[in-house]
C-alpha positions as CSV (number, residue, x, y, z in Angstrom):
1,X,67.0,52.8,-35.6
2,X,68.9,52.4,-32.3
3,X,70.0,55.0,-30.3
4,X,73.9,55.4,-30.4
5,X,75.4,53.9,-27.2
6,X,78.4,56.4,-26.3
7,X,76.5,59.4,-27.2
8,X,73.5,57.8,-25.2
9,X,76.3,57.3,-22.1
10,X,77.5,61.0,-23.1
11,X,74.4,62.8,-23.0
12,X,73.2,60.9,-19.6
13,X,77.0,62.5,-18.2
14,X,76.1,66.0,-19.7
15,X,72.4,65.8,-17.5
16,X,74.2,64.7,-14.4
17,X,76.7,68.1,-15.2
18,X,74.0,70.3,-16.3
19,X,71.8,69.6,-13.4
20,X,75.4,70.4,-11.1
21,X,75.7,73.5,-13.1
22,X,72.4,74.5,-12.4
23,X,72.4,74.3,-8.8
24,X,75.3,76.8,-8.7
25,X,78.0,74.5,-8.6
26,X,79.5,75.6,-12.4
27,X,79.6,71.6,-13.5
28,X,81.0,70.3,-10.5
29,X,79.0,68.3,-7.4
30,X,78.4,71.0,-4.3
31,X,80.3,68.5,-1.9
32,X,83.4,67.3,-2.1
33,X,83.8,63.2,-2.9
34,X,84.8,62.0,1.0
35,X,81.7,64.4,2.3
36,X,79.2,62.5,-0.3
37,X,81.1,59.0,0.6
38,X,80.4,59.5,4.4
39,X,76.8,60.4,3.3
40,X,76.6,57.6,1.5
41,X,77.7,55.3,3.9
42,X,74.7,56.4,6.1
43,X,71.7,56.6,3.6
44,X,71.2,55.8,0.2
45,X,72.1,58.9,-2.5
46,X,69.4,60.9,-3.7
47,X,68.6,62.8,-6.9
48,X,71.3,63.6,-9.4
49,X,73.8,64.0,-6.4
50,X,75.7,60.7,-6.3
51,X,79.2,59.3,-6.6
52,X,79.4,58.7,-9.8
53,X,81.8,61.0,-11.7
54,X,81.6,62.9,-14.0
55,X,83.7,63.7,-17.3
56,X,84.0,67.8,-17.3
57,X,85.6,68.1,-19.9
58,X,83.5,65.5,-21.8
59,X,79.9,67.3,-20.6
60,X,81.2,70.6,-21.6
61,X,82.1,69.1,-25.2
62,X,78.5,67.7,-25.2
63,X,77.3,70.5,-23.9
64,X,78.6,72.4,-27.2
65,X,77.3,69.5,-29.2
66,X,73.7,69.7,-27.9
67,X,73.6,74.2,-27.8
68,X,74.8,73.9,-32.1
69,X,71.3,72.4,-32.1
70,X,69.5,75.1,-30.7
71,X,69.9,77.4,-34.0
72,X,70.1,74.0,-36.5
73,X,67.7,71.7,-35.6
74,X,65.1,73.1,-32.6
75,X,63.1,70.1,-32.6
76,X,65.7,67.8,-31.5
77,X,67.7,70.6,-28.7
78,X,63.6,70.4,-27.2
79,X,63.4,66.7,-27.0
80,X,66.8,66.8,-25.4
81,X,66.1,69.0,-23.0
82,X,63.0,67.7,-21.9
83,X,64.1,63.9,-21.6
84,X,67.6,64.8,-20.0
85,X,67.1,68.1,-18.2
86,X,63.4,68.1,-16.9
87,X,63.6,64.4,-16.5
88,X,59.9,64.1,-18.2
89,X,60.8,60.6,-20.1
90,X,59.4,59.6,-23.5
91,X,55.9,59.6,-22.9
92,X,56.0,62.9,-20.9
93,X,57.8,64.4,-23.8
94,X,55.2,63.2,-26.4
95,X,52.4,64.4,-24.6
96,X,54.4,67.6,-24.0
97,X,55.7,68.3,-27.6
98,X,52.1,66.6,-29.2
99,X,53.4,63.7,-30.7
100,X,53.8,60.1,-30.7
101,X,56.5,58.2,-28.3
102,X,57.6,56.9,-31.8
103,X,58.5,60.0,-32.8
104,X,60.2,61.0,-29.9
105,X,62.4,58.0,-30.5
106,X,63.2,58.9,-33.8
107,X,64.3,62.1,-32.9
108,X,66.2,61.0,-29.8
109,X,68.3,58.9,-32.5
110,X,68.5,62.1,-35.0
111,X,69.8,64.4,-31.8
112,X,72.8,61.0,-31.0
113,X,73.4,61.2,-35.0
114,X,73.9,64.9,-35.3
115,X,76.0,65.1,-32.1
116,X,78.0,62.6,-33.0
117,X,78.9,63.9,-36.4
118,X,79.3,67.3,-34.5
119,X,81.9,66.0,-32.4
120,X,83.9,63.8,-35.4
121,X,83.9,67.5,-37.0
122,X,85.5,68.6,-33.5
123,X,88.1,66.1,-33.7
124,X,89.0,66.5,-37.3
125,X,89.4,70.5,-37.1
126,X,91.8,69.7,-34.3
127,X,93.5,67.2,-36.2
128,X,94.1,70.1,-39.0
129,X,95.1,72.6,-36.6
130,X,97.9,70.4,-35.0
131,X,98.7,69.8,-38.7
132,X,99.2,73.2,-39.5
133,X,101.1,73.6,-36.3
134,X,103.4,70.8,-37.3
135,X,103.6,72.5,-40.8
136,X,104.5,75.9,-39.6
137,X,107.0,74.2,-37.0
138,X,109.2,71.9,-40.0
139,X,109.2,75.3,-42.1
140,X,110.5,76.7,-39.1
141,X,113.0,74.4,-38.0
142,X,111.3,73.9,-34.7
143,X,110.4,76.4,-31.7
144,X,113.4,76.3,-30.2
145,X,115.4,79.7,-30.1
């Protein structure tokens, strides 16, 4: 199976945050965007530190996503962590968990399969809250004193 595209494009946004969050800068870059665009001008970007933004609010929803399978489904949190946050790629990962690069890609498309029905489960409990809210606010006759 292929890997899903937006949660591939999500999860490469949470690594880029992660690795931000885990140099003591809580999610965000350590420099502000004109100090790393005069650096930039001068020499090419290194590492995870680069121009390219990231969604906050989007990493720390994937962020969420990827900790529910911690307790759920270890197997796939590992292979997450070691392809995204230790950068180890798929055949780093095999060697390092004992198994096959095959089955490394089958469980990178599991983890984009159960994240993404983790977040559609997000986004319809939101949808019922703001329905109940709309409920409780026609029953009231509005918030509006």
């Amino acid at each position: 199976m292929a890997r899903i595209e937006h949660i591939k494009r999500r999860l490469d946004n949470w690594a880029m945050w992660r690795a931000r969050r885990d140099a003591n800068g809580l999610g965000f870059p350590s420099q502000n965007i004109l100090a790393v665009w005069m650096a930039s001008t001068k020499q090419p970007p290194k590492g995870r530190e680069t121009t390219i933004p990231v969604l906050h609010l989007e990493a720390e929803e994937t962020d969420r996503a990827v900790q529910s399978l911690k307790q759920s489904k270890p197997h796939l949190f590992l292979v997450l962590e070691l392809i995204y946050l230790r950068d180890m790629g798929v055949l780093g990962t095999a060697r390092r968990i004992g198994r096959a690069p095959s089955t490394v890609h089958a469980q990178l498309d599991a983890a984009d399969r159960a994240i993404d029905e983790w977040l559609r489960e997000m986004v319809r409990d939101r949808e019922r809250k703001l329905a109940q809210l709309w409920a409780v606010k026609d029953r009231l006759g509005g918030f509006t004193s």
